[in-house]
C-alpha positions as a printed Julia matrix, in Angstrom:
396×3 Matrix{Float64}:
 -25.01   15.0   24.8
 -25.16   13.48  21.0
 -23.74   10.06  20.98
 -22.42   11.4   17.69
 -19.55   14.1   17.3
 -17.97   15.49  14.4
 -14.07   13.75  14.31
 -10.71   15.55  13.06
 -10.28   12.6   10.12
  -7.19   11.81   8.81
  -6.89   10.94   4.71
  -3.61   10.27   2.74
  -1.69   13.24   1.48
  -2.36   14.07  -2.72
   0.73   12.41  -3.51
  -0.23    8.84  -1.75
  -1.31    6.55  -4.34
  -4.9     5.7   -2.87
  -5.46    2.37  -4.34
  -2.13    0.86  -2.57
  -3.13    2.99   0.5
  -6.72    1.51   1.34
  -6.62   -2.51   2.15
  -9.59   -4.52   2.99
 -10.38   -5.21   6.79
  -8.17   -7.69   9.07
 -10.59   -9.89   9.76
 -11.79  -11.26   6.32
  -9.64  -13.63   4.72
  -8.02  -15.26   7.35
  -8.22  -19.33   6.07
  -6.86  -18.05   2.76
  -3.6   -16.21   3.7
  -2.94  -16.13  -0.09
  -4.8   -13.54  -0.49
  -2.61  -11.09   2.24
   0.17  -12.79   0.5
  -0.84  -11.55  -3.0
  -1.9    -7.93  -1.56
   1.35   -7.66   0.24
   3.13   -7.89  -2.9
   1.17   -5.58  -4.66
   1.27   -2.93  -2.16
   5.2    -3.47  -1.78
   6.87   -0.96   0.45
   4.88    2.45  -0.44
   2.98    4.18   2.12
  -0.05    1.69   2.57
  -2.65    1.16   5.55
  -1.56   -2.76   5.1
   1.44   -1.63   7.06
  -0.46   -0.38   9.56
  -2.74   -3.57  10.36
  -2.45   -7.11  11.57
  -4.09   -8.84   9.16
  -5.99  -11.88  11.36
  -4.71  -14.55   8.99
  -1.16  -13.25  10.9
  -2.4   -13.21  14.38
  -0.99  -15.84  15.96
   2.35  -15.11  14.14
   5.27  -12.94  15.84
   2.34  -10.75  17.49
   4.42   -8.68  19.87
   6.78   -7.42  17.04
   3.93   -7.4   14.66
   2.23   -5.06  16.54
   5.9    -2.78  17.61
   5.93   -2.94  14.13
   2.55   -1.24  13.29
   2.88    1.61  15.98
   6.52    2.72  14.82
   4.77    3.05  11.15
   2.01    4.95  12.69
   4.29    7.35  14.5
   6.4     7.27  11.05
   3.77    8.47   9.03
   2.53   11.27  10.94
   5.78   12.48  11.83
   6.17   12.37   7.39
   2.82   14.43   6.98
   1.83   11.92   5.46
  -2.07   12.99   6.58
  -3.99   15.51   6.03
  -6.84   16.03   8.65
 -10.13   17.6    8.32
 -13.04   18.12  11.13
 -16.02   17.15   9.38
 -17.76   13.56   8.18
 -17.04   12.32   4.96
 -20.08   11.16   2.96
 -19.11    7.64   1.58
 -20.18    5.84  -2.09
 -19.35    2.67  -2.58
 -19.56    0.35  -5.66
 -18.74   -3.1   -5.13
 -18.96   -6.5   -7.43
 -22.06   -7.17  -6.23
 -24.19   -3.9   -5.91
 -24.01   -0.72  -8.06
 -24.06    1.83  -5.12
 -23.91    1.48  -1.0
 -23.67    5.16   0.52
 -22.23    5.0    3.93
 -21.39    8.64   6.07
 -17.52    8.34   8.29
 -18.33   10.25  11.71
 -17.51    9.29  15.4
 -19.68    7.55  18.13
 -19.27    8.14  21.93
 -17.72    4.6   23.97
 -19.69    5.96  26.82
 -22.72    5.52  24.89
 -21.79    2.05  23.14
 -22.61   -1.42  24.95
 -21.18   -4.6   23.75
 -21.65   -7.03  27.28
 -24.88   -8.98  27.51
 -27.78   -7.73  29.8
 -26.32   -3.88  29.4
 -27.93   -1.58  27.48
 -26.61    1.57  25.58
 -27.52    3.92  22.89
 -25.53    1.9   20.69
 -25.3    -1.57  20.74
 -23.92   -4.8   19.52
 -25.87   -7.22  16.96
 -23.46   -9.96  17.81
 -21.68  -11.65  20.94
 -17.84  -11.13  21.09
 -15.65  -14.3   21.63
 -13.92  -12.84  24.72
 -10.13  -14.28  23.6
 -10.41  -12.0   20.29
 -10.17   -8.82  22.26
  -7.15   -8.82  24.27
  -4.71   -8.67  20.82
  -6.48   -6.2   19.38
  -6.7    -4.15  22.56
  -2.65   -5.07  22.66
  -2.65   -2.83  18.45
  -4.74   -0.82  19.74
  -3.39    0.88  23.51
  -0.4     2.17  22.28
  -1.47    3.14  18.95
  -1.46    7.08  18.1
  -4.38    6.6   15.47
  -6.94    4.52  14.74
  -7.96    3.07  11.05
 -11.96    1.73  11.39
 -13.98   -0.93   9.63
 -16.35   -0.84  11.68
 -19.78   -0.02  10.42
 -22.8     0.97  11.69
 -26.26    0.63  11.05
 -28.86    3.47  11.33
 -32.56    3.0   11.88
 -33.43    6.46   9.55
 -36.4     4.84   8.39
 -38.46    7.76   6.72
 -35.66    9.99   7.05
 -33.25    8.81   4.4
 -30.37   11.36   6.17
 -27.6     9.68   4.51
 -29.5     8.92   1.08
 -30.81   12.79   0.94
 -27.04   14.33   1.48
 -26.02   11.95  -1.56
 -28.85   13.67  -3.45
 -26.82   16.81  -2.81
 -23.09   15.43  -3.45
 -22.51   18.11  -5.78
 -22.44   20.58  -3.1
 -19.5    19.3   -1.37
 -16.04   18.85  -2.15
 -14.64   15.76  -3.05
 -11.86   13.54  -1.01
 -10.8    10.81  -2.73
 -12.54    8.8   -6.45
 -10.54    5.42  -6.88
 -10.83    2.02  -7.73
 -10.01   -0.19  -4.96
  -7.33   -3.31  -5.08
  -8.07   -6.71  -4.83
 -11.7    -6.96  -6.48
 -13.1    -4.48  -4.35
 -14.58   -2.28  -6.84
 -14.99    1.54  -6.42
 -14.77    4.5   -4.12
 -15.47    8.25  -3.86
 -15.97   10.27  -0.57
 -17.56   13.84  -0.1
 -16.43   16.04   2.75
 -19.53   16.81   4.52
 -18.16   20.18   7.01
 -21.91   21.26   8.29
 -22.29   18.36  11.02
 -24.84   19.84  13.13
 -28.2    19.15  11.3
 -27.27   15.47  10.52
 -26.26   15.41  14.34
 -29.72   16.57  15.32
 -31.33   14.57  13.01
 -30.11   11.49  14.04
 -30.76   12.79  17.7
 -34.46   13.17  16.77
 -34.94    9.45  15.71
 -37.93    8.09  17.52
 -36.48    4.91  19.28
 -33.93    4.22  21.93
 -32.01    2.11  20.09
 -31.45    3.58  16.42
 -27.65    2.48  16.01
 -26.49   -0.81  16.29
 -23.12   -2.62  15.37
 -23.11   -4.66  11.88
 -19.56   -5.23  11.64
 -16.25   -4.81  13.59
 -18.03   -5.63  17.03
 -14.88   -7.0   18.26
 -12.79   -3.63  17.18
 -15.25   -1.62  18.72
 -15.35   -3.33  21.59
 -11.53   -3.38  21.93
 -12.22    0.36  21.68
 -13.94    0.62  24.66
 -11.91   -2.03  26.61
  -8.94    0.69  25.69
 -11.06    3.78  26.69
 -12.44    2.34  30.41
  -9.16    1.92  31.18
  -7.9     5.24  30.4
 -10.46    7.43  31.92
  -9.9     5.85  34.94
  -7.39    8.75  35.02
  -9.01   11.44  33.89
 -11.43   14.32  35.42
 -15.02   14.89  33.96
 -13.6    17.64  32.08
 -10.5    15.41  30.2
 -12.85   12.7   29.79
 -15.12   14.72  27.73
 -12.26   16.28  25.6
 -10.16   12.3   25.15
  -9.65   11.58  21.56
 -10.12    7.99  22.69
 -13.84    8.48  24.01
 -14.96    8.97  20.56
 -14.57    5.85  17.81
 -14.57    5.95  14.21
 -17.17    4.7   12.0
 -18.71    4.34   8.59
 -23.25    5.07   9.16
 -24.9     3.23   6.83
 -28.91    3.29   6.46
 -30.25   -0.02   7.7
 -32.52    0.72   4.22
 -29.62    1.48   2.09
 -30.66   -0.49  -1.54
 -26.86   -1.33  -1.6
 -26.8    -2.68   1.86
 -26.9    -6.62   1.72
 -27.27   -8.9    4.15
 -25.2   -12.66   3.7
 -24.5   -15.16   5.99
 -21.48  -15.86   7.58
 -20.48  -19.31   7.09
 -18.45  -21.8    9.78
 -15.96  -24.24   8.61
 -14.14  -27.0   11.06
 -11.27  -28.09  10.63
  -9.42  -31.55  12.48
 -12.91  -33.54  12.38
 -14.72  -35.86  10.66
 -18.62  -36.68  10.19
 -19.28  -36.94  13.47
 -19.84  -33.45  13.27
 -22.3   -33.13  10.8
 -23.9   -36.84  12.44
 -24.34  -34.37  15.93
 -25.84  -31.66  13.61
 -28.33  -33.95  12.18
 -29.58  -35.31  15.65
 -30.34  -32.55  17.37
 -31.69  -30.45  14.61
 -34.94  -30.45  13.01
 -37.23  -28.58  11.12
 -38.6   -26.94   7.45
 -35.49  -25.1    6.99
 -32.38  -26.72   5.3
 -28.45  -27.28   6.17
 -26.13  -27.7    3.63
 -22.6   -29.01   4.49
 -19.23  -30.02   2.33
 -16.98  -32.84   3.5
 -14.18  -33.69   1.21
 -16.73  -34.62  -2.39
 -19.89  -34.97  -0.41
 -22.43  -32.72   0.1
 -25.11  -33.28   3.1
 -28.75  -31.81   3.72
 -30.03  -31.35   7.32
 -33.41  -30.37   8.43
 -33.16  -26.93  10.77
 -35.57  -24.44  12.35
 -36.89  -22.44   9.36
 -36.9   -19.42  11.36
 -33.57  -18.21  10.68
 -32.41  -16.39  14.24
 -33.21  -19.64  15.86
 -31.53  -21.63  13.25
 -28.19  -19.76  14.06
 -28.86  -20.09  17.53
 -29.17  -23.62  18.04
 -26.39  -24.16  15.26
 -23.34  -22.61  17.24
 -24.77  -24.15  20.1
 -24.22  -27.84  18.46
 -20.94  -26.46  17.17
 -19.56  -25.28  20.14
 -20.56  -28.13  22.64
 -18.94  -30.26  19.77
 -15.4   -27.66  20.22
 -15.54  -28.58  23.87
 -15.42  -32.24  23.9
 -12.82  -32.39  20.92
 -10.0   -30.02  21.89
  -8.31  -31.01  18.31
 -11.24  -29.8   16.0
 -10.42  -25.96  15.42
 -12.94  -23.3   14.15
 -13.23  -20.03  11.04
 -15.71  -18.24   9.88
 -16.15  -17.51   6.03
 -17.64  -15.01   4.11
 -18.99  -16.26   0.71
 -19.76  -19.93  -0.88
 -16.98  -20.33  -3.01
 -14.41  -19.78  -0.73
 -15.92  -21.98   1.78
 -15.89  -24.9   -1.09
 -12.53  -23.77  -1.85
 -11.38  -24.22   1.91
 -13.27  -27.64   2.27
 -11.48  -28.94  -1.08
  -7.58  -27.78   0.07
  -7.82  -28.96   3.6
  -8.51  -32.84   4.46
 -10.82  -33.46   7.39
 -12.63  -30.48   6.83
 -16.63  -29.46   7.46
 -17.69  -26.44   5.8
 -21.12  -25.31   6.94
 -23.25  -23.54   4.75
 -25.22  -20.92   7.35
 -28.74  -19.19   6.73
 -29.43  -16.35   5.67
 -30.86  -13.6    7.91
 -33.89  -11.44   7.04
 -33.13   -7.1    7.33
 -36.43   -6.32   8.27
 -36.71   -8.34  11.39
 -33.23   -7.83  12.77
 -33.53   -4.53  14.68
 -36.7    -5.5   16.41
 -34.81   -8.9   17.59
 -32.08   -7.02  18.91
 -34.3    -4.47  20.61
 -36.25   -7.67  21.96
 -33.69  -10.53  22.72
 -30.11   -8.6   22.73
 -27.01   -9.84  21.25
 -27.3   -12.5   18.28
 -24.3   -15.36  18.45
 -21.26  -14.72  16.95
 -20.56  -13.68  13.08
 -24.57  -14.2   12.19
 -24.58  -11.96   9.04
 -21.99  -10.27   7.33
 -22.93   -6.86   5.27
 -22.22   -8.3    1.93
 -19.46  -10.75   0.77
 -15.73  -10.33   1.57
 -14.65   -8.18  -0.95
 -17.64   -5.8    0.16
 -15.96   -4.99   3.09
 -14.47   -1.74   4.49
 -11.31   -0.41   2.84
  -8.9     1.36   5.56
  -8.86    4.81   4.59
  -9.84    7.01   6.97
  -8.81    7.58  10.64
  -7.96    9.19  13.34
  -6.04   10.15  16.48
  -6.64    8.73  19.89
  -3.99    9.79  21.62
């Protein structure tokens, strides 16, 4: 069986304005709460995927009714029709402040097939570990949620193949879903329904490696996914298992060669501490690479590992025997420059750690070789690159 089937996707009714409907995923953003704040307002009280997420900025705020809150708007709008659904993939383009054109393809993976624990292998795997206290609220959105919204994307090893690049070629041929600019600095979108699944099924089946699809953002929601779906078909037969809405997860493909496909680091900022931070940083790190790091007006330069996986590595490792022994210091993770300068200059006692860069071409054979990177390595482009809520789906 194809760890790829072709999903019943959901999309907004004609009469749903699409650029208050699609939001930005609920993990970016979350030291600058402004920026939910400002959304929230512009979105106002129309019929908008914001009210059907937690944004993370939130999490820690009212969670239980946040979350009652999300599944009675769920329920809401599909008992409106406010959805109309479609079994097919939806070939995504993407323009974005950054790159002209990222081409991405909506379909559904098999959780059977998907492996996110270190030292198990799947079909599909994770690039990144998953900070085991992240998935218990999302699994608490997502158990008693009737449909799912994804951010998740993929990555595809179609080297050669260009499958997602070569239906774009063809775009003409098939009907279009949705052309809109998206809120908030997000740029552009315009999706293609794509109904004949099959080739690009067997296509992707005929890849040469075992390992052609692996995680590059949302591990955690994917992996809340499949925390959802073990527990589920624990009571089913073979037969309902195969059949579950719930077995099969939304996601956005995107060539791991795509042109529009960048790779940027993911940055760490601490908050509650002072330079002792940066002072363990600088002893136990050495090499021809370089650190950069913001505290209050001064900017420091430490000597790291030049390759960049190990770099990472032995980074979080510092950082989080540092967490450890100073239960007060507190942790994010930022997605571009300026808003990591931006969070270092509003918040006093603040380290903002500016993280390397990772290189594409070396980052499936690592993860074929070593497994799971640490957490938030890379990020697929800056914050406002991220995926827009747009499509989904039913799981229950």
């Amino acid at each position: 069986m194809s760890v790829i089937v072709t999903p019943n996707i959901l999309l907004p009714i004609d009469s749903i304005n699409k650029e208050k409907w699609a939001v930005i995923a609920c993990d970016q953003f979350t030291s600058e709460p402004e920026y939910w704040d400002k959304l929230k307002v512009y979105v106002d009280n129309v019929p908008s995927t914001y009210h059907l997420i937690l944004p993370e900025a939130f999490l820690d705020e009212e969670i239980k009714h946040k979350i009652s809150k999300i599944n009675y708007n769920m329920d809401l709008y599909l008992k409106n029709h406010m959805f109309v659904e479609s079994e097919s993939f939806v070939l995504v383009e993407r323009q974005t402040p950054y790159v002209e054109r990222r081409l991405g393809l909506v379909t559904a993976i098999d959780l059977d097939a998907y492996e996110y624990e270190p030292g198990k292998k799947g079909k599909i795997a994770a690039t990144e570990q998953t900070v085991p206290e992240r998935i218990p609220p999302r699994v608490q959105i997502r158990e008693n949620a009737p449909i799912e919204l994804p951010h998740v994307l993929v990555l595809l090893d179609d080297q050669g193949q260009n499958i997602i690049a070569n239906l774009y070629k063809n775009r003409k041929k098939f009907k279009k879903l949705y052309d809109f600019k998206l809120n908030m600095n997000g740029g552009y979108i315009r999706g293609y329904e794509i109904k004949n699944t099959q080739p690009i099924i067997d296509a992707i089946d005929a890849l040469p490696n075992d390992l052609n699809l692996i995680v590059g953002d949302g591990n955690h929601s994917l992996a809340s996914a499949k925390v959802c779906w073990e527990k589920i078909k624990k009571n089913l037969n073979e037969e309902e298992r195969k059949k579950h809405p719930a077995r099969y997860a939304l996601v956005e493909l995107i060539s791991l060669y795509d042109e529009g496909l960048t790779f940027e680091p993911i940055h760490r900022v601490l908050f509650n501490v002072d330079k002792s931070v940066i002072n363990a940083l600088g002893n136990r790190l050495s090499g021809a690479g370089k650190l950069e790091i913001f505290f209050n007006n001064e900017v420091f330069y430490i000597d790291i590992p030049e390759n960049p996986f190990l770099a990472i590595k032995q980074i979080q490792e510092i950082i989080d025997d540092f967490l450890k022994k100073n239960s007060y210091a507190d942790i994010d993770f930022v997605h571009g420059i300026d808003s990591l300068k931006r969070i270092v200059k509003n918040n006093h006692d603040c380290v903002g750690i500016s993280m390397p860069t990772l290189e594409r071409d070396k980052l499936l054979p690592y993860i074929r070789e070593n497994g799971v990177l640490p957490r938030k390595s890379f990020s697929l482009g800056e914050a406002e690159e991220k995926r827009y809520y747009l499509e989904g789906k039913k799981i229950l």
